[in-house]
MIVO-924866 format. One record per residue (C-alpha): residue in one letter; x, y, z. Coordinates in steps of 0.05 Angstrom, whole numbers, plus 32768, in hexadecimal, padded with zeros to 4 digits. Layout:
<pts>
aXYZ
...
</pts>
This chain:
<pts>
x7D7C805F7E45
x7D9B801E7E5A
x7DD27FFA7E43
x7DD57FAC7E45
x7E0B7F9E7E1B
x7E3C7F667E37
x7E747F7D7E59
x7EB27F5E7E72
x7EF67F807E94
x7F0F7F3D7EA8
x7F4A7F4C7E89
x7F577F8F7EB6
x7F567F617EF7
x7F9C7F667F14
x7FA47F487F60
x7F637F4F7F5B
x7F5C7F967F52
x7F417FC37F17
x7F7C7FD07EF6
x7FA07FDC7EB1
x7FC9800B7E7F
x7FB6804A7E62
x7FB380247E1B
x7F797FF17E4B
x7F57801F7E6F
x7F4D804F7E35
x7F1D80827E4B
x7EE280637E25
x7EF180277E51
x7F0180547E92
x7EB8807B7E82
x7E9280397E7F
x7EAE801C7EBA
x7EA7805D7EE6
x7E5980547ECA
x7E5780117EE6
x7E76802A7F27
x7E3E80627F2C
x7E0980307F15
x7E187FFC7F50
x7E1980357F7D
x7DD6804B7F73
x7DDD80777F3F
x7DC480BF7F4E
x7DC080B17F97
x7E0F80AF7F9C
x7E4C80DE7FAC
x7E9180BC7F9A
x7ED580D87FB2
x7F0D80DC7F72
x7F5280DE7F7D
x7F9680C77F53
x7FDD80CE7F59
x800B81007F27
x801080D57EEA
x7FF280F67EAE
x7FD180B37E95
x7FAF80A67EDF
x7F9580EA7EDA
x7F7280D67E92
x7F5C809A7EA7
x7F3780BB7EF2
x7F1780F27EBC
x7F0080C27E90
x7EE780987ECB
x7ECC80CF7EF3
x7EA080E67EB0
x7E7F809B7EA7
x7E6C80A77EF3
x7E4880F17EED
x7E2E80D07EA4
x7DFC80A17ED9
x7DE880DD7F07
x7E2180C97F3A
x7E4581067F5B
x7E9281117F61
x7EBE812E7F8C
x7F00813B7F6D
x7F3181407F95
x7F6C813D7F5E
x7FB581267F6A
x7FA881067FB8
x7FC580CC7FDB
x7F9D80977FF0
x7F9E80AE803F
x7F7A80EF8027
x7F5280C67FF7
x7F3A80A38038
x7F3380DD8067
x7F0B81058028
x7ED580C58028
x7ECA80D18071
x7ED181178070
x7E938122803C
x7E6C80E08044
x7E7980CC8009
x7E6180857FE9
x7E9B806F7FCE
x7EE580817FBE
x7F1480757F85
x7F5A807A7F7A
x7F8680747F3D
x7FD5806C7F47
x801280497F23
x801680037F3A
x80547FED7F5E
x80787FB47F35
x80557FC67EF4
x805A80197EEB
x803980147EA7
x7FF17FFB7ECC
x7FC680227EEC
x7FA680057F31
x7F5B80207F40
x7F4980107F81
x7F02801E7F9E
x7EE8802B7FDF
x7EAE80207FFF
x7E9380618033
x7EAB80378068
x7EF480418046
x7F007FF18032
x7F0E7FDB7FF3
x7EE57FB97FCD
x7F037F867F9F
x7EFB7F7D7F59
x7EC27F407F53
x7E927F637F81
x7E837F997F4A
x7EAE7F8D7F07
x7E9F7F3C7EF7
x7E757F317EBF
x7E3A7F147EE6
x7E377F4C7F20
x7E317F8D7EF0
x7DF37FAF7EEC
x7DD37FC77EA7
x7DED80177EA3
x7DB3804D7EAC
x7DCE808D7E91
x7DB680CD7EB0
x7D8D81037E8A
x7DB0813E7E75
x7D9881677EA8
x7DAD81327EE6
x7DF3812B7ED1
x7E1381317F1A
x7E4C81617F1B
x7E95815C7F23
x7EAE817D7F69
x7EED81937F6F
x7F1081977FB1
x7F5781B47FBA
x7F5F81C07FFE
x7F5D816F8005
x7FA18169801D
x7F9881A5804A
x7F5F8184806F
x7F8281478079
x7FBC8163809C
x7F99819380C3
x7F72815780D9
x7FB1812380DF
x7FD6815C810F
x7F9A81698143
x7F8281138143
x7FCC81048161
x7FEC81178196
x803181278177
x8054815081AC
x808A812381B7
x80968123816E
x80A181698173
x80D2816881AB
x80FE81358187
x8113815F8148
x811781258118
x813E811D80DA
x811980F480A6
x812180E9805A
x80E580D48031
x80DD80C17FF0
x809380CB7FD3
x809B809E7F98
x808C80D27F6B
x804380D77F85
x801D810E7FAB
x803280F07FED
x806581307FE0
x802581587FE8
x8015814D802C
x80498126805B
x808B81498055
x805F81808072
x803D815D80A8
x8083814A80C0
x80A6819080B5
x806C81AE80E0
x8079817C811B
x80C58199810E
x80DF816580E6
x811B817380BB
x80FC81528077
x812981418041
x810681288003
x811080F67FCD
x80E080F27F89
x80B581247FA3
x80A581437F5A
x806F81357F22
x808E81027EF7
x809381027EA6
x807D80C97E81
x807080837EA3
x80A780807EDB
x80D080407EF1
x809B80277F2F
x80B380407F6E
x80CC802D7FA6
x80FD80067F75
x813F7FDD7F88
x816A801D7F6E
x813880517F99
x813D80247FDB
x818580277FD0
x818E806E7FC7
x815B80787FFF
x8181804F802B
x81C680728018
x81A180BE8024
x819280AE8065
x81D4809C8071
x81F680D88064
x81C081088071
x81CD80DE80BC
x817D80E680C4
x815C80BA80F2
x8125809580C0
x8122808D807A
x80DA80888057
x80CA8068801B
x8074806C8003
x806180457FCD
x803B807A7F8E
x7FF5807D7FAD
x801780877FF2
x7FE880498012
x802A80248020
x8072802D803F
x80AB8013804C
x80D9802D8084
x812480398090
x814D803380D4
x8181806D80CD
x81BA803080B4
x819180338076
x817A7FF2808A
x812C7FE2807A
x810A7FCF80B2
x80D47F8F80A6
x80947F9880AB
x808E7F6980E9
x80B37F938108
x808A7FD28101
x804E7FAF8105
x80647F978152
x80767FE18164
x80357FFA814D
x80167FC68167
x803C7FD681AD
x8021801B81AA
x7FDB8002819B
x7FDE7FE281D9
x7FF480168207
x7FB380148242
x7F9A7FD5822D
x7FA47F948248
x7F8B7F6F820B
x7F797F7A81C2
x7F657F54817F
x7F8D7F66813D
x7F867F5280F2
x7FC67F3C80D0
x7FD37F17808C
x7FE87ED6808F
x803A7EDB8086
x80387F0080C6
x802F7EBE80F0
x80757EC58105
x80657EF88133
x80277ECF8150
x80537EB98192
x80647F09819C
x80177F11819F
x80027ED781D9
x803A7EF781FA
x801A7F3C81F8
x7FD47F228201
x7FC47F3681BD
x7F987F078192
x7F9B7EFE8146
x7F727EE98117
x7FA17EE280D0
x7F877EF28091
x7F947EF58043
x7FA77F2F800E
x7F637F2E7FED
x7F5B7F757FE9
x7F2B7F978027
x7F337F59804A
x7F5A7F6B8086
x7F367FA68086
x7EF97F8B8083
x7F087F5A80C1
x7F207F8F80E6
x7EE07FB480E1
x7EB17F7580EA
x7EDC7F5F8129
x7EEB7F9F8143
x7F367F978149
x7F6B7FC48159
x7F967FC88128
x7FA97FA380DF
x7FE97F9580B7
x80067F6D8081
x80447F6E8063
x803A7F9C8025
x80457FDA8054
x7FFE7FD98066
x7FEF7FED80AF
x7FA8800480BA
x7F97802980FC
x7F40802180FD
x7F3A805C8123
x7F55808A80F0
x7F47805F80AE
x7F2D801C809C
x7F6580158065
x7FAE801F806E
x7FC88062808C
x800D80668083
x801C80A8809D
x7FFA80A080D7
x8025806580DF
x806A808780D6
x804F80BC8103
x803980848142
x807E805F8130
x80A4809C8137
x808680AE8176
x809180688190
x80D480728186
x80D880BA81A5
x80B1809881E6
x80F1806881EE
x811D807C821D
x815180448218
x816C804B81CC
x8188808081A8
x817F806B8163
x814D804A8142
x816F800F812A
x81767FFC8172
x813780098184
x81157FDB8149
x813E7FA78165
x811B7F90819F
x80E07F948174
x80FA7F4D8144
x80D57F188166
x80D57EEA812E
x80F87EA78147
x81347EA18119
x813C7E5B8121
x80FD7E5080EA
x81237E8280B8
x815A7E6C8086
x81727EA98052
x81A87EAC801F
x81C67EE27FEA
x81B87EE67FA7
x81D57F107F72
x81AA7F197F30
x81C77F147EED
x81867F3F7EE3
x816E7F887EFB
x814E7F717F3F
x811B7F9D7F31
x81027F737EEB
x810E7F317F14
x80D87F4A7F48
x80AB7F577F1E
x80AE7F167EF5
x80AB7EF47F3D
x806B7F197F53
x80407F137F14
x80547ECF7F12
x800E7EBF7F3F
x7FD07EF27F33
x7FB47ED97F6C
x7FBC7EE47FB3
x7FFA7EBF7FC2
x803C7EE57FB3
x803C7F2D7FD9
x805D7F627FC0
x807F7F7E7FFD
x80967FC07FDA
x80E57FA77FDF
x80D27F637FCF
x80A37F2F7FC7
x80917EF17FF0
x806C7EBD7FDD
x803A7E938011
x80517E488008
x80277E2A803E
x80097E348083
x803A7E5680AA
x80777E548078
x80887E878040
x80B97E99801D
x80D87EE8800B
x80FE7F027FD5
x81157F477FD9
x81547F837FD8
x81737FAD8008
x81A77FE7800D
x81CA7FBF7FC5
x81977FC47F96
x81C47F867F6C
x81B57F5C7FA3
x817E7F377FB5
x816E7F0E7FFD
x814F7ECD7FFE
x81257EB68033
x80F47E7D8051
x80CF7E708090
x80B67E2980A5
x80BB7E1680EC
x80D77DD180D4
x811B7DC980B0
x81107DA28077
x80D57DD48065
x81087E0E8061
x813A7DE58040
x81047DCF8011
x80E97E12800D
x81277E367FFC
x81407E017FC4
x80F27E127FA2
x80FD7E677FAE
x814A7E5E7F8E
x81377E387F54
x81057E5B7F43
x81257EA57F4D
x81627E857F1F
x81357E667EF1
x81187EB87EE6
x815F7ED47EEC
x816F7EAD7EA9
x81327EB27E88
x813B7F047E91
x81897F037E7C
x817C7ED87E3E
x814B7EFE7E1F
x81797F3E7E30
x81AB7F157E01
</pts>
């Protein structure tokens, strides 16, 4: 039977992404579009990997989903409430076609982000199967070549088993860490506190239960800060904040101070490089800072955008070494052509283990800030506003490509090589403010623009408070 009725989810593209409520994707909507899924796959020739975080309206929308795929003859493999790493390591693991995930998205709890894979693990954006023009009339199966649903429990299992024996973690072991990690509520508490406690970690945890209801999107302003003060007082070496699908993190020196991005990205980077003379990596474009760090290194760069799979999919076509952008994103293409951040907390870690000069981490990530700070200017702000509601106003003021949300912030692309960043610390009522331009009247420009326009937001949100 075929269907050729119009269809149209244009409205369910968010940063160009499948994505919506539970009231949008109702499951009538979730079966069709799961059919349209199997139907571009091939049908009955296809084997799709299913996984979502705890949320009870993710987990309606996957079933609902998964159904419309089996309804075209295409099989599933469930493997129920699983992070995106073992989402990723499942797709390889079983060959699989494709692989989708469903998890809260950061900034906007009440939506639902559905991001598909393709079996080489990158994402495939929106357009390339949901626009209008590219979906395929829907062939339902016969009765009797309805595929079945597969259930796999021992998902998270295989991944760590398979994590532990890839690296070589013996120095991790020796160290005897203290780390506190907050899983956002999401079934990174299923699998990394435990990868960590059996490399003799001490593992304290934060939001590491099934939530009620729709939670407040985590990592928030209030969570950072409470991660921040934890680690603090717990006097652990590393705090650990993933975002709910556990694709993206954020870490913490043991000052409760976040470290940025750049900075990790340079250490892992360092680590990549360890027997090489040379190497080619993939970074997005407000990473440019770090481009003098690289020539030093003999490391070339080639700088790309946040279109979902992009970096990824560079990094793949020009066999690079690593990839990174500043939404907590660092992808290792040896283990997995998407992010991997465990794998990254466990390299930084190690890095930091190797180091024979510092004691504490803070230290250590020092020598790691190459950024010149001669092209930065910053300044405090302190919201009339939650922080948390003025971040989210900033980032969905642009669906497109051009403000990243950087899990305790966002930053906005304002030009080649200049940007500016608005985001929280260890005070979750105040907020940082910050440009990069190499020339002055840029940043002064620059930050008169990012001011007005975070003020302009502030008392917008206050007055309607009123």
């Amino acid at each position: 039977m075929q269907e050729n009725r119009e269809l149209d989810f244009s409205d369910l593209k968010r940063k160009n992404r499948l994505a919506g409520t539970a009231s949008e994707l109702i499951p009538e909507v979730a079966s069709t579009l799961g059919a349209i899924l199997g139907t571009h796959l091939g049908g009955e020739e296809a084997v799709v990997v299913s996984a979502r975080d705890f949320r009870k309206d993710t987990r309606m929308i996957s079933r609902a989903f998964n159904a419309g795929l089996i309804s075209v003859g295409t099989a599933v493999f469930e493997l129920h409430a699983s992070s995106l790493p073992v989402l990723q390591f499942a797709l390889r693991r079983f060959s699989a076609h494709c692989g989708v995930h469903f998890a809260s998205a950061h900034r906007s709890s009440e939506k639902i982000n559905v991001r598909i894979f393709d079996q080489t693990g990158i994402e495939i954006p929106f357009p390339e199967i949901f626009n209008k023009e590219k979906i395929k009339p829907i062939k339902r199966s016969q009765p009797e070549k309805i595929a079945d649903i597969l259930s796999v429990k021992q998902a998270n299992d295989l991944y760590r088993a398979a994590i532990s024996s890839a690296l070589g973690m013996d120095i991790l072991r020796e160290q005897k860490f203290s780390v506190v990690v907050d899983c956002a509520l999401g079934p990174v508490a299923e699998v990394f506190p435990n990868i960590l406690a059996e490399l003799g970690f001490n593992v304290l945890t934060l939001n590491a239960f099934k939530p009620v209801g729709i939670p407040e999107s985590l990592p928030s302003p209030t969570s950072l800060s409470i991660l921040s003060r934890t680690t603090i007082a717990a006097k652990a070496d590393a705090g650990i904040a993933f975002d709910p699908s556990g694709s993206r993190v954020i870490f913490l020196d043991e000052t409760g101070k976040i470290i940025e991005p750049h900075i990790v990205a340079t250490i892992l980077l360092q680590n990549k490089m360890i027997g090489r003379d040379k190497g080619h990596v993939i970074l997005s474009e407000t990473l440019c800072p770090i481009e003098d760090w690289l020539k030093n290194n003999n490391i070339t760069v080639d700088f790309s955008n946040e279109y979902p799979g992009e970096i990824s999919r560079k990094i793949q076509f020009q066999r690079a070494l690593f990839g990174a952008n500043e939404q907590g994103n660092y992808i290792h293409p040896t283990i997995s052509n998407e992010s991997e951040p465990f794998v990254s907390t466990l390299l930084l870690l190690s890095s930091f283990a190797r180091d024979e000069k510092h004691r504490f981490l803070s230290t250590f990530v020092e020598q790691y800030d190459v950024i010149n700070k001669e092209f930065i200017k910053r300044k405090t702000y302190s919201p009339y506003s939650e922080a948390d509601a003025l971040l989210r106003r900033l980032y969905e003021s642009d669906n497109e490509n051009q403000i990243i949300n950087t899990l305790n912030g966002v930053k906005m692309i304002c030009g080649k090589a200049m940007w500016c960043q608005v985001s929280t610390g260890i005070l979750p009522n105040k907020i940082t403010l910050k440009v990069y331009a190499k020339e002055k009247t840029e940043r002064e420009k620059l930050m008169d623009t990012i001011t007005n326009k975070v003020e302009k937001i502030d008392e917008e949100i206050t007055e309607k408070k009123l």
